[in-house]
Backbone as ProteinMPNN parsed JSONL, in Angstrom:
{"seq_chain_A": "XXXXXXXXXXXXXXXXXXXXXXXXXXXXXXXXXXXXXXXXXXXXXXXXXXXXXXXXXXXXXXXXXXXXXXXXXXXXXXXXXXXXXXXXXXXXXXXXXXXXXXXXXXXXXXXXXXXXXXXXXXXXXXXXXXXXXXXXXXXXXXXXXXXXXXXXXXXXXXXXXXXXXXXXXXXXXXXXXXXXXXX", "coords_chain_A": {"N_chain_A": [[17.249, -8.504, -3.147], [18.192, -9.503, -0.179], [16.031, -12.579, 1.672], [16.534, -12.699, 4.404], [16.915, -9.844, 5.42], [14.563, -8.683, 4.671], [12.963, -10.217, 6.03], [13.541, -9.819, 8.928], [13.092, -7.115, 8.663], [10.487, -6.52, 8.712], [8.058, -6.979, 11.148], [7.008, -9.851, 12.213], [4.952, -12.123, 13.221], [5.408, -15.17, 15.224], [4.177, -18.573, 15.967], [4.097, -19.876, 18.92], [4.289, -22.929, 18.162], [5.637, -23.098, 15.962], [8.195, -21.754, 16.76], [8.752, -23.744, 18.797], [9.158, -25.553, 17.521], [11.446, -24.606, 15.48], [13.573, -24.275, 17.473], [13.744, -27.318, 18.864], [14.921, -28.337, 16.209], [17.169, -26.829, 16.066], [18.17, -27.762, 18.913], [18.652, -30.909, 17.502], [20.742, -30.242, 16.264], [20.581, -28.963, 13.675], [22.105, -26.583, 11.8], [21.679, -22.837, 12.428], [22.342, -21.311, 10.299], [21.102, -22.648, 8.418], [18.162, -23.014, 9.029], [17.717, -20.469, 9.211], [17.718, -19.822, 6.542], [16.102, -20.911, 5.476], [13.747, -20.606, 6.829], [13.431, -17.902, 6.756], [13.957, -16.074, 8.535], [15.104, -14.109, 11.138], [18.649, -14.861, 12.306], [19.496, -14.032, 15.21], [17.022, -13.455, 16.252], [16.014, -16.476, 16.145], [18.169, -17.577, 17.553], [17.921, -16.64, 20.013], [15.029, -17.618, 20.841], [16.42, -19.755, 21.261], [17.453, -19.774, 23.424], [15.991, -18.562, 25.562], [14.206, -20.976, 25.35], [16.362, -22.585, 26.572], [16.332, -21.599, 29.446], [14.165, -20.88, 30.359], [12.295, -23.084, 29.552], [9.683, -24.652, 27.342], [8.007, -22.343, 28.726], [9.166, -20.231, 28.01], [8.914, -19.641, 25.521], [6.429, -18.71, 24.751], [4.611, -16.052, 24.652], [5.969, -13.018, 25.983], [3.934, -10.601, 28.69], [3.458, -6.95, 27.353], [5.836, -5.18, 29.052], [5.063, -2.191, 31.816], [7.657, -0.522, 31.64], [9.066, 1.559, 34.393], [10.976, 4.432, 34.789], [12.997, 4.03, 37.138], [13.218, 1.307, 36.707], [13.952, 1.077, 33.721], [16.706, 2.683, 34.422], [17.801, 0.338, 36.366], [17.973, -1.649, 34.286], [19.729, -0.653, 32.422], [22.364, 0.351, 33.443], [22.898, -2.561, 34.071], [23.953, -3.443, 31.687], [25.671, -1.508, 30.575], [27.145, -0.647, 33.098], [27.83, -3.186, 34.3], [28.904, -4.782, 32.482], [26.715, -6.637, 31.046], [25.858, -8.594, 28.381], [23.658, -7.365, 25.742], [21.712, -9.185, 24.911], [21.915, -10.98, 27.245], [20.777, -9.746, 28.82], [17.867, -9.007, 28.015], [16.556, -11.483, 28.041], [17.264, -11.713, 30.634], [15.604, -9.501, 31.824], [13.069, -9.466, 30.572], [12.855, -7.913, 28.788], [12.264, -5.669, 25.291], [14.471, -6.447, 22.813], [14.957, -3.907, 21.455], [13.847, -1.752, 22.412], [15.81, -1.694, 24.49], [18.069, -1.255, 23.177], [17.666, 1.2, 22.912], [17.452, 2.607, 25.308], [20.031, 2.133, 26.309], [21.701, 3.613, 23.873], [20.53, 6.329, 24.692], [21.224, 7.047, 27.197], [23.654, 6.918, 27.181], [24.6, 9.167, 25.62], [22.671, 11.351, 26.607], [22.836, 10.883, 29.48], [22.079, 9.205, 32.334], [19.318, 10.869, 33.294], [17.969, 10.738, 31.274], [16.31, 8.99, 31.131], [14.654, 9.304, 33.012], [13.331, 11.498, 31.983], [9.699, 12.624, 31.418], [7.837, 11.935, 28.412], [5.753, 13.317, 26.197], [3.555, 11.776, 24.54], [2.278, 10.533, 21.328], [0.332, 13.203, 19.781], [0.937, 16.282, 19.457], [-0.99, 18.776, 21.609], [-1.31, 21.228, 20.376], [-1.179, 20.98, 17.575], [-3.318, 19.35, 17.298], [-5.408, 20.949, 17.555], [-7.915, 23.165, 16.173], [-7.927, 26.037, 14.436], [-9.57, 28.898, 15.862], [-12.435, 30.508, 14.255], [-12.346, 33.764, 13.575], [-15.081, 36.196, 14.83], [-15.972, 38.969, 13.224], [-16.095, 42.167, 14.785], [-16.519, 44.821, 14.92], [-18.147, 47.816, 13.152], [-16.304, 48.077, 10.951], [-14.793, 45.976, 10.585], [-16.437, 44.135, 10.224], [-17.267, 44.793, 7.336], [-14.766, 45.103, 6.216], [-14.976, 42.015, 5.886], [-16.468, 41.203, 4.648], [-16.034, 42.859, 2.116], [-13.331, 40.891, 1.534], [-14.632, 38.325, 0.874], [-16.215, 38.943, -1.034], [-14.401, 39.758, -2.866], [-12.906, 37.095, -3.292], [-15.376, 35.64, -4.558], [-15.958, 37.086, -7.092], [-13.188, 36.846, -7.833], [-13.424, 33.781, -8.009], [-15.381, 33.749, -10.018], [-14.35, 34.954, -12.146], [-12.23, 33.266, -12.951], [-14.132, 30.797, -13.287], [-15.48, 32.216, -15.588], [-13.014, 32.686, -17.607], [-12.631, 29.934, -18.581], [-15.08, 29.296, -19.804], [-15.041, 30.849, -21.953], [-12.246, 29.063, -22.768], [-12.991, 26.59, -23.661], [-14.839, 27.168, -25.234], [-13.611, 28.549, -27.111], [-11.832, 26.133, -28.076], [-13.658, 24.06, -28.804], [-14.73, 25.405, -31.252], [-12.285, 25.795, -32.584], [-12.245, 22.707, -33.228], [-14.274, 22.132, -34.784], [-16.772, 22.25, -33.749], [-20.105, 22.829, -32.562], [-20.694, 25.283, -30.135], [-21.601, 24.195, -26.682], [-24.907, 24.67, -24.756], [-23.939, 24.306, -22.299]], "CA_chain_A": [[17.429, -8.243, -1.72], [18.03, -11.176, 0.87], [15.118, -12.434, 2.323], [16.573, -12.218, 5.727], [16.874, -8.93, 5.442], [13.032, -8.51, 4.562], [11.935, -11.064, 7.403], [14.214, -8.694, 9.742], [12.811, -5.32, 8.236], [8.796, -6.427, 9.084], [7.525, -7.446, 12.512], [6.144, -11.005, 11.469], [4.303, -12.958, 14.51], [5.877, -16.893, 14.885], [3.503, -19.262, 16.736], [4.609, -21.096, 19.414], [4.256, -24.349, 17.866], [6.779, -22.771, 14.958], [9.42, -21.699, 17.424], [9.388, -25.014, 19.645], [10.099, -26.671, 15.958], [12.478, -24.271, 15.283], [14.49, -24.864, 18.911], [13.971, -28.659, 18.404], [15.965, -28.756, 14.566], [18.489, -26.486, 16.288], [18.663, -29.333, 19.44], [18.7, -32.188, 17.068], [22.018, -30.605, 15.28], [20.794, -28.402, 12.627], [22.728, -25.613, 11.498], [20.526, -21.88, 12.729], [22.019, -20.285, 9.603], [20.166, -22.939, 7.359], [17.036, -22.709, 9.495], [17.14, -18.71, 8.85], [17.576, -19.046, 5.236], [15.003, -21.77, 5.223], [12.455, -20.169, 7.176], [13.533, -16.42, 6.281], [14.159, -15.445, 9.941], [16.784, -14.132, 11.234], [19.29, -16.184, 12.922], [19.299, -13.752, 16.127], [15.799, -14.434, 16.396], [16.556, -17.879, 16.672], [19.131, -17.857, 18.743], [17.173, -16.034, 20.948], [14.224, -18.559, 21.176], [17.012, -21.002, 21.708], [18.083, -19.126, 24.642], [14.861, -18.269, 26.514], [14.09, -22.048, 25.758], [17.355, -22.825, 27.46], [16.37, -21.139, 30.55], [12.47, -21.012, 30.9], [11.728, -24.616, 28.606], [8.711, -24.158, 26.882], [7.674, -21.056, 28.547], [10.464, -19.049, 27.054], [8.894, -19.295, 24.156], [5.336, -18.17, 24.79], [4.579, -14.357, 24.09], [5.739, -12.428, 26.928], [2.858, -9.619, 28.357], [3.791, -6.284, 27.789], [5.712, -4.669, 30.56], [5.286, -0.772, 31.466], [8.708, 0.092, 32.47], [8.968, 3.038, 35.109], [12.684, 5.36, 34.661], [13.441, 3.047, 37.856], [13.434, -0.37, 35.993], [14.522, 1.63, 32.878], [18.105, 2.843, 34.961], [18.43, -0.364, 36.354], [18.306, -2.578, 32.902], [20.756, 0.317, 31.703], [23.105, -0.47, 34.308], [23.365, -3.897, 34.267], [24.233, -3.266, 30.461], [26.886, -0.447, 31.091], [28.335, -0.866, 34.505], [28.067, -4.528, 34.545], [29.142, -5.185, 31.181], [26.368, -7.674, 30.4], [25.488, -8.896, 27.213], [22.355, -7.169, 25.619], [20.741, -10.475, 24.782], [21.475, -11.715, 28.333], [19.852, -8.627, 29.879], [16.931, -9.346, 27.266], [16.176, -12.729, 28.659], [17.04, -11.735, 32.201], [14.256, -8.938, 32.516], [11.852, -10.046, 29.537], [12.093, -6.129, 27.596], [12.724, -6.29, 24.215], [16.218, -5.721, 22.333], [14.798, -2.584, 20.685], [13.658, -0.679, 23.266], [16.799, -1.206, 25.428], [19.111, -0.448, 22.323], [17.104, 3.068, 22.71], [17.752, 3.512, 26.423], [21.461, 2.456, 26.268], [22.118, 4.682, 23.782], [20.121, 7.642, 25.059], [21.976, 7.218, 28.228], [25.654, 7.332, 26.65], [24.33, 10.444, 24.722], [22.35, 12.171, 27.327], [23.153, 10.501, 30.634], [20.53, 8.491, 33.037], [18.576, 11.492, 33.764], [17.242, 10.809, 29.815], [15.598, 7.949, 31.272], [13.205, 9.817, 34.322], [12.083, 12.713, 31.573], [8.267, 12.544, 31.104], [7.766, 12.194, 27.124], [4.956, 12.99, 25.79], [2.908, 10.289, 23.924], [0.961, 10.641, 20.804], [0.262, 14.629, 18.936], [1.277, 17.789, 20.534], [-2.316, 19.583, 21.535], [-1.14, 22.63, 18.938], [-1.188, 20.081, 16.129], [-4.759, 18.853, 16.992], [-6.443, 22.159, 18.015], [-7.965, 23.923, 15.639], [-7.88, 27.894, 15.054], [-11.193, 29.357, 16.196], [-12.963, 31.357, 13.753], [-12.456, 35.205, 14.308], [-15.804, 36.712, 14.258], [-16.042, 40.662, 13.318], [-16.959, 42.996, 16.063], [-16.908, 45.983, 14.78], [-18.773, 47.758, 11.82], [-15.118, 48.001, 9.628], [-14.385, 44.322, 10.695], [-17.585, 43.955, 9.202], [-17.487, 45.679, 6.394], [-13.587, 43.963, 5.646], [-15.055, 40.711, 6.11], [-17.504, 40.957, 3.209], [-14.937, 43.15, 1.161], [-13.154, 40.028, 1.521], [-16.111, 37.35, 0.292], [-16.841, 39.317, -2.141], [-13.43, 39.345, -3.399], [-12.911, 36.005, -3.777], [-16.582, 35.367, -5.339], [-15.436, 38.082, -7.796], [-12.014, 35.631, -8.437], [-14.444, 32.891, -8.921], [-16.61, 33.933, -11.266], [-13.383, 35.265, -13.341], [-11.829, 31.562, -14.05], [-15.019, 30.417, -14.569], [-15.681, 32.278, -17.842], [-12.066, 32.051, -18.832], [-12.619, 28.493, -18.773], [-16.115, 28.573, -20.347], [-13.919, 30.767, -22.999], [-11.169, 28.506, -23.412], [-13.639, 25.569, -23.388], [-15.698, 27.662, -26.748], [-12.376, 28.568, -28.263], [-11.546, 24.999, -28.706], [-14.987, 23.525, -29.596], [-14.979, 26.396, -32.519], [-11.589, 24.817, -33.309], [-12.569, 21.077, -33.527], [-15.571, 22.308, -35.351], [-18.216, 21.845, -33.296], [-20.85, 23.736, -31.995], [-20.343, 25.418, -28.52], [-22.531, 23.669, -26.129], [-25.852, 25.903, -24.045], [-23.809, 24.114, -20.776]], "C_chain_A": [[17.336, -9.572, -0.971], [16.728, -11.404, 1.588], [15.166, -12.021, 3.715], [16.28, -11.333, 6.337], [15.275, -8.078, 5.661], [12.305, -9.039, 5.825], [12.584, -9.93, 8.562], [13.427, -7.459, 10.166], [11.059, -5.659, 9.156], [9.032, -7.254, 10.662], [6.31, -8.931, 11.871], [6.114, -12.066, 13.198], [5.075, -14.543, 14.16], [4.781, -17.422, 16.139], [4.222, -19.714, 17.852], [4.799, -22.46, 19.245], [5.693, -23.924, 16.474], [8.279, -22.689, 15.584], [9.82, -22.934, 17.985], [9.777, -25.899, 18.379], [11.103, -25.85, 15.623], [13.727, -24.627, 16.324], [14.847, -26.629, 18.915], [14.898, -28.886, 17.769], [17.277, -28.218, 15.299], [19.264, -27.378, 17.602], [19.474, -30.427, 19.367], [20.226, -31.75, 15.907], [21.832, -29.556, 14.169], [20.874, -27.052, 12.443], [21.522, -24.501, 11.725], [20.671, -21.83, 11.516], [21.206, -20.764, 8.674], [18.766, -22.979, 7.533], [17.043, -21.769, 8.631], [16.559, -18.744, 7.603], [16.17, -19.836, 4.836], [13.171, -21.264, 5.725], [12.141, -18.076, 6.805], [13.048, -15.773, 7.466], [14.841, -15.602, 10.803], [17.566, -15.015, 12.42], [19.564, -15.62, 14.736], [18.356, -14.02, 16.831], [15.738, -15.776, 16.842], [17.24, -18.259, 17.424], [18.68, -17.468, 20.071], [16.119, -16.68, 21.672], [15.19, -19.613, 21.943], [17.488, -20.888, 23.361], [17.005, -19.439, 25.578], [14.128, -20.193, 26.685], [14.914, -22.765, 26.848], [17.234, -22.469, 29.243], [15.27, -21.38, 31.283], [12.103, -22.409, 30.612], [10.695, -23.862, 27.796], [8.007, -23.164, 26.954], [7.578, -20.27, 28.285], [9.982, -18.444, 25.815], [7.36, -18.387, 23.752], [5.372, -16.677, 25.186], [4.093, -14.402, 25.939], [4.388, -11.125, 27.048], [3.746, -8.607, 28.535], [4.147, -5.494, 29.147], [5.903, -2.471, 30.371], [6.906, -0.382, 31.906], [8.869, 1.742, 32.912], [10.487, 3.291, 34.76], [13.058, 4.439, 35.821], [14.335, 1.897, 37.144], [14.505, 0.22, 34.954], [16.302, 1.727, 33.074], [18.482, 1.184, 34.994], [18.69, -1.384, 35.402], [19.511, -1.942, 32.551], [22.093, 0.253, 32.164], [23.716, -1.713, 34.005], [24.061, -4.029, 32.924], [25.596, -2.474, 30.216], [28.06, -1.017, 31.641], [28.642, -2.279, 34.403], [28.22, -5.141, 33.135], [28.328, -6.778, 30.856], [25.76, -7.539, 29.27], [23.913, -7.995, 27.114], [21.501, -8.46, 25.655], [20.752, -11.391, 26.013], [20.833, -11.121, 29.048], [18.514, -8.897, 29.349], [15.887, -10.578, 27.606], [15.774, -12.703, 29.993], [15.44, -11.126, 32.456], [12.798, -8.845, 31.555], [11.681, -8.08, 28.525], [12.798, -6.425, 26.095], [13.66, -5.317, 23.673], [15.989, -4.359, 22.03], [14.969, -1.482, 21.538], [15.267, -0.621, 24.538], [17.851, -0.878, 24.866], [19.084, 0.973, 22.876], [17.612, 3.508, 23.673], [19.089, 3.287, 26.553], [21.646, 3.988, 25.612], [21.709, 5.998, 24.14], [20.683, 8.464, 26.639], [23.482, 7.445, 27.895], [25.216, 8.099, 26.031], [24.189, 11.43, 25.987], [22.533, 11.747, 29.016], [22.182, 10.211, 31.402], [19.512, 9.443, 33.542], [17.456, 11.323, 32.678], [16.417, 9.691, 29.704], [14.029, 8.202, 32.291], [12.686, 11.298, 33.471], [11.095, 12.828, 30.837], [8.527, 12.833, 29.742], [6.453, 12.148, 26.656], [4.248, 12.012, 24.253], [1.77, 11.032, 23.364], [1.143, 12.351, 20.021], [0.417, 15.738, 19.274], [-0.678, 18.567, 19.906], [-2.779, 20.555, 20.368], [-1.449, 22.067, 17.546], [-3.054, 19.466, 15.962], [-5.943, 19.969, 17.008], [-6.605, 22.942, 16.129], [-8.384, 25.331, 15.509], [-9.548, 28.218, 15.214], [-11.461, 30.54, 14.981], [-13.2, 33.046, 14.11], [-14.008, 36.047, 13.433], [-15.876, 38.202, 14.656], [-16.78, 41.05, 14.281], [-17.379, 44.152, 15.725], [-17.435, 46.782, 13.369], [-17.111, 47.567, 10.583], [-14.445, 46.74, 9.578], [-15.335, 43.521, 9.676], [-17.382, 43.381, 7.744], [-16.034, 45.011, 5.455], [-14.339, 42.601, 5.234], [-15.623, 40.345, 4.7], [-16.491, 41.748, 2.129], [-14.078, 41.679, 0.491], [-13.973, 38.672, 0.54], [-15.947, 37.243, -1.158], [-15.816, 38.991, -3.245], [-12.834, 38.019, -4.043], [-13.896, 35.043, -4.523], [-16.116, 35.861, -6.709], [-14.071, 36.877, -8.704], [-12.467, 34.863, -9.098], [-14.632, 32.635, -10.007], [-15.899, 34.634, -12.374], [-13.173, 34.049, -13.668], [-12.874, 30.923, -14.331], [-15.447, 30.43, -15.489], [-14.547, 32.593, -18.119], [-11.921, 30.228, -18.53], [-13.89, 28.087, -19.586], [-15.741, 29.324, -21.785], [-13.613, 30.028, -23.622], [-12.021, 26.948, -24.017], [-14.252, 25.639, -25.372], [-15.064, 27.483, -27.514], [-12.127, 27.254, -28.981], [-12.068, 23.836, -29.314], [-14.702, 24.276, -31.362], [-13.563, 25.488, -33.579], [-11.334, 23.77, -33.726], [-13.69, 20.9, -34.41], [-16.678, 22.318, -35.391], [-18.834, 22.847, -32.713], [-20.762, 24.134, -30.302], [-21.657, 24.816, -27.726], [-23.206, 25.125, -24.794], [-24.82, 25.546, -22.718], [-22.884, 24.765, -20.259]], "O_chain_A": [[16.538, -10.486, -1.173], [16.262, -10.414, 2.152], [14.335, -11.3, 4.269], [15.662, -11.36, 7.401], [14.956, -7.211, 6.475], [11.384, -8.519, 6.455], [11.74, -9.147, 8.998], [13.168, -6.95, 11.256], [10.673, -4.98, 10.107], [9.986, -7.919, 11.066], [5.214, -8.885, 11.313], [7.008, -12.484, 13.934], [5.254, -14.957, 13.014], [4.6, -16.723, 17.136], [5.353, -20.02, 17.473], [5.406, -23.139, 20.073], [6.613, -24.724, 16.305], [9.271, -23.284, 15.162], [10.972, -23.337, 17.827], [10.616, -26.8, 18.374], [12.054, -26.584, 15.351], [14.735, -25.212, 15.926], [15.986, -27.095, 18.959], [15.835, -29.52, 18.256], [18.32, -28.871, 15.259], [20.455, -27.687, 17.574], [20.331, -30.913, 20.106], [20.698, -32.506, 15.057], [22.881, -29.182, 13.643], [19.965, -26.303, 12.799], [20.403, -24.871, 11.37], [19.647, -22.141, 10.908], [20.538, -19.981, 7.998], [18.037, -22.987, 6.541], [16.578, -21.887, 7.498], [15.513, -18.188, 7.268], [15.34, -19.412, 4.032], [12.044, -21.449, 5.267], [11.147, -17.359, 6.69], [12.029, -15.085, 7.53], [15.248, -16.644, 11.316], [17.004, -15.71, 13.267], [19.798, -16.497, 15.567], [18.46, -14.663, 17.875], [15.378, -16.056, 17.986], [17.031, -19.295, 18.055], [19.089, -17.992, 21.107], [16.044, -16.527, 22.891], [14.872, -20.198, 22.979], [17.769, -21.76, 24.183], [17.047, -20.429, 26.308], [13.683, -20.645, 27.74], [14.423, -23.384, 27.792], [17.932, -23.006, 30.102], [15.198, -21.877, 32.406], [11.532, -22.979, 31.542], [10.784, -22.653, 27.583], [7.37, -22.74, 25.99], [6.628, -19.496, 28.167], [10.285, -17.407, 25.226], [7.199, -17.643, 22.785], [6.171, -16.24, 26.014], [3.247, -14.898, 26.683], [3.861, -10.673, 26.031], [4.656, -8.7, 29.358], [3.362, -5.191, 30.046], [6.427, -1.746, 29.525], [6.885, 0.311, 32.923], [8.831, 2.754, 32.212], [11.18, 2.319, 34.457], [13.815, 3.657, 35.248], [15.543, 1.677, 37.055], [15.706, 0.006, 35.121], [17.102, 1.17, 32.323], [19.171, 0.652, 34.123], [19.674, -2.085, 35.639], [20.456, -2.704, 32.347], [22.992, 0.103, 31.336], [24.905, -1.859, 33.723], [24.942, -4.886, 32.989], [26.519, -3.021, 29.613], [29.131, -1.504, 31.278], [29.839, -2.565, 34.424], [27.486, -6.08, 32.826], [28.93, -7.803, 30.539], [25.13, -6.512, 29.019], [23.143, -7.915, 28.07], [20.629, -8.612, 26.512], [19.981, -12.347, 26.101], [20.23, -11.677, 29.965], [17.733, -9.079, 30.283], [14.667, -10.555, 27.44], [14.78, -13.171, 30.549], [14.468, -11.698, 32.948], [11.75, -8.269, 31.845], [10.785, -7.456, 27.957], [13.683, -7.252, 25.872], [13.778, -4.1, 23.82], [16.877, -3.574, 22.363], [15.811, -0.584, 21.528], [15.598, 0.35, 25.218], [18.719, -0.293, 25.514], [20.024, 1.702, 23.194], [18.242, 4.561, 23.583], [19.647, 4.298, 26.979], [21.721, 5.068, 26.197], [22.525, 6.892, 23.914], [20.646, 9.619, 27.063], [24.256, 8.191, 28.495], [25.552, 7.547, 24.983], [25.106, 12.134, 26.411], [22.237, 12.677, 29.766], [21.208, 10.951, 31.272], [18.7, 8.913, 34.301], [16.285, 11.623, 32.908], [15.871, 9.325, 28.663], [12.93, 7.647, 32.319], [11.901, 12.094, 33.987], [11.263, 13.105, 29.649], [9.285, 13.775, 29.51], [5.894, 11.052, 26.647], [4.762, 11.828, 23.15], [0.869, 11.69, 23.884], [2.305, 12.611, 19.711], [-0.718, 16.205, 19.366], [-1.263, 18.758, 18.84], [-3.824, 20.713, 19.737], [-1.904, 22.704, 16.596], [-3.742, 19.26, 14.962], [-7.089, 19.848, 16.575], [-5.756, 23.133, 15.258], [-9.125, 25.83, 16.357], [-10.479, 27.679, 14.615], [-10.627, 31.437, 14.862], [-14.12, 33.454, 14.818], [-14.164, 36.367, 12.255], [-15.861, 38.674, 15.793], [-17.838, 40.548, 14.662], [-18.463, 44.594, 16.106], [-17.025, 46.216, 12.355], [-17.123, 46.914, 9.54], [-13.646, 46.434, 8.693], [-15.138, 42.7, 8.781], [-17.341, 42.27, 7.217], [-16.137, 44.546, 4.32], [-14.16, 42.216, 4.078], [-15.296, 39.458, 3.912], [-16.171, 41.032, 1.18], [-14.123, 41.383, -0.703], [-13.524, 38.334, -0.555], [-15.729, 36.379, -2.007], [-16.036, 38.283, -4.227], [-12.362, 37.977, -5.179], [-13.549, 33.968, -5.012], [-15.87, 34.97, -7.522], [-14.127, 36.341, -9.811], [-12.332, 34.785, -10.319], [-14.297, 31.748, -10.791], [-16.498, 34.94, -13.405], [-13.805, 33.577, -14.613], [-12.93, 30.381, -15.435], [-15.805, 29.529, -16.247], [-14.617, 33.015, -19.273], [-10.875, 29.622, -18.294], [-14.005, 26.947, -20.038], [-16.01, 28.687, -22.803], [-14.074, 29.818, -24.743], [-11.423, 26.3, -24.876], [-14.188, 24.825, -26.293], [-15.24, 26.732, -28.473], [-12.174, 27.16, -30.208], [-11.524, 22.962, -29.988], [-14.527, 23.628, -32.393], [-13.641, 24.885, -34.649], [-10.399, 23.58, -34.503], [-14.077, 19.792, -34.783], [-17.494, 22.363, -36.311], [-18.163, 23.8, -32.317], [-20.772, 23.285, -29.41], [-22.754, 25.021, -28.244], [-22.586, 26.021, -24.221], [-24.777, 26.49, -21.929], [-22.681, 24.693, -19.047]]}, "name": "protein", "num_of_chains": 1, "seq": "XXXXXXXXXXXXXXXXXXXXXXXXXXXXXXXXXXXXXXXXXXXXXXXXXXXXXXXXXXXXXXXXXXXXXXXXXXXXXXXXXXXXXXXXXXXXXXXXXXXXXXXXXXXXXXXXXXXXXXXXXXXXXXXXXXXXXXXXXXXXXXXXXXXXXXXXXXXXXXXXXXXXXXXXXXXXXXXXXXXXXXX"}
């Protein structure tokens, strides 16, 4: 498998002191794609640093802080992407969100149309999935009276595979030649 591919696939942190040497080599002349293969990251990536260097300098390159985006912001990135036929990677730069997440809201907007951007999603385990069932306790004497029917029943199961297992356990002592054990 290519490494690229691998450096691609994982989320791998670059320093800032790594990128401004990477932006530098590509500066001073040298080819991204032999960076990539050299550093085993990908050449978008790179081009990308080279960019935000291009625009910000050194800032560009220092880890933006997460931003929350409201369905507002959301539309208008989506927009400018769409209607205004700009580049993803120049919209990327322009409003600091990252390629991934605005892949998602393009396409969820050419699927479902900008309303698929203002509908509340919930975040995290649906309640039903974390709740657990409450214990139904008998009320009445034949609820009772089931309940332990029940018990008993499965005590009863029990205590069947346990002696066909302390059986099958004898059987095959007797056949190895040994004495069945008191345990």
């Amino acid at each position: 498998m290519d490494k690229n591919f691998w450096g691609s696939l994982f989320m791998v942190k670059h320093t800032f002191e790594e990128k401004l040497d990477i932006v530098s080599q590509v500066k001073n002349g040298k080819p991204i794609l032999r960076i990539s293969r050299e550093r085993h990251i990908g050449e978008r990536m790179i081009l990308e640093w080279v960019r935000k260097y291009n625009l910000y300098g050194e800032n560009g390159l220092l880890k933006q802080p997460n931003i929350r985006a409201t369905p507002d912001f959301k539309e208008e990135v989506v927009r400018t992407v769409i209607e205004k036929e700009v580049s993803l990677g120049q919209v990327v730069l322009q409003y600091g969100v990252s390629r991934t997440a605005l892949e998602r809201w393009v396409k969820s907007v050419r699927v479902e149309g900008y309303g698929a951007l203002h509908q509340q999603k919930n975040r995290g385990r649906s309640t039903k999935v974390m709740k657990r069932s409450k214990k139904h306790e008998p009320e009445t004497e034949l609820e009772k009276l089931q309940a332990e029917n029940a018990r008993l029943r499965a005590e009863v199961a029990l205590l069947k595979k346990v002696t066909a297992l302390v059986k099958e356990r004898e059987a095959r002592e007797r056949m190895s030649g040994q004495k069945p054990s008191k345990n």
